[in-house]
N, C-alpha and C positions, 0 to 999 in steps of 0.2 A: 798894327802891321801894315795895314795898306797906307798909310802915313809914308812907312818907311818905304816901300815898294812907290811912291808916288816922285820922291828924292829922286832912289836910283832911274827910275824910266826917264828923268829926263835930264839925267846926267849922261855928257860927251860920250860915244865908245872911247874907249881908251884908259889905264893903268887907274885910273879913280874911280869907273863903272865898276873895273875887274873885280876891286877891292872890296866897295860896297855891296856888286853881287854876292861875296861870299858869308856876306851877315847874313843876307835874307831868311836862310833856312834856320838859322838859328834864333832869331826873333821870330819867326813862325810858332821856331819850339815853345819860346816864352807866351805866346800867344797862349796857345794851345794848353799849357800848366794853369794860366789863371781862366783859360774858361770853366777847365773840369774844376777849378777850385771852386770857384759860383756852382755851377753843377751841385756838385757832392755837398755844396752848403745848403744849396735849394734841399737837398733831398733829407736832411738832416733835418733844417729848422723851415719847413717851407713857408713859403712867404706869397700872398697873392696881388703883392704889389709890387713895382718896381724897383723895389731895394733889394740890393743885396743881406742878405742874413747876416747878421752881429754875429753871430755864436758869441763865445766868453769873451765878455767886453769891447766888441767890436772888432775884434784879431782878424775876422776872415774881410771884412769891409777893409778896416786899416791896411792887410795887407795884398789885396787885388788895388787900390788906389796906388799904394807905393809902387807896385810891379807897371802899373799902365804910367804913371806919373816917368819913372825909368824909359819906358817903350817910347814917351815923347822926348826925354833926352837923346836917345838913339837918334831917333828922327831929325832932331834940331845938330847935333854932330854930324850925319849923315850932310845935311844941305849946308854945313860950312865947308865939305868936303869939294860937292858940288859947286857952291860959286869960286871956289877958289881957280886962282888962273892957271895955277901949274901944280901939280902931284907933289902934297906935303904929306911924308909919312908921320912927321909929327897931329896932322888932323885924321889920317889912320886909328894911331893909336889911341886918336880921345872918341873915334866910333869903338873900337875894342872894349875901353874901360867902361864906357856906358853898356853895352851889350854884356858884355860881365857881371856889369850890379845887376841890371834886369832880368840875366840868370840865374843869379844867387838870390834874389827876390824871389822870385816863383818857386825855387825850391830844389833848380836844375844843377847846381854845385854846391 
């Protein structure tokens, strides 16, 4: 998350800030689904080291990787948004599809 928040803050005022602001809250959310997913995995299979808990075959590692692997696509769509010289809603929409998968990853659609 703070990835993404590091793009917008130093992105121009103007119609590409506006745009990228309105992701923020919702990659917040995605945040937010894969920490309680570690959470509730800790509490399940607790772990006194710094891995994340397997459960059944590695599903909850496999799938907090995919969700954060996602949150760095955000981040890298996001800063093509930013260097770009003028407001392409076609790099809009490749911040959306990324924000999308990394919702449906977590569990949030």
């Amino acid at each position: 998350m703070r990835r993404v928040e590091q793009v917008v803050d130093g992105t121009p005022p103007g119609p590409a800030r506006d745009a990228l602001e309105q992701f923020l809250p919702r990659v917040d959310l995605v945040a937010r689904a894969a920490r309680a997913r570690c959470l509730q995995a800790q509490l399940d299979s607790p772990s006194s080291q710094l891995l994340v808990p397997g459960g059944a075959a590695g599903e909850v590692h496999r799938s907090v990787t995919r969700t954060a692997t996602a949150c760095a696509q955000v981040a890298e769509a996001a800063a093509m948004v930013r260097v770009a010289e003028t407001f392409d809603p076609a790099s809009i929409a490749s911040v959306e599809r990324a924000v999308v998968k990394a919702e449906t990853l977590a569990g949030l659609r």
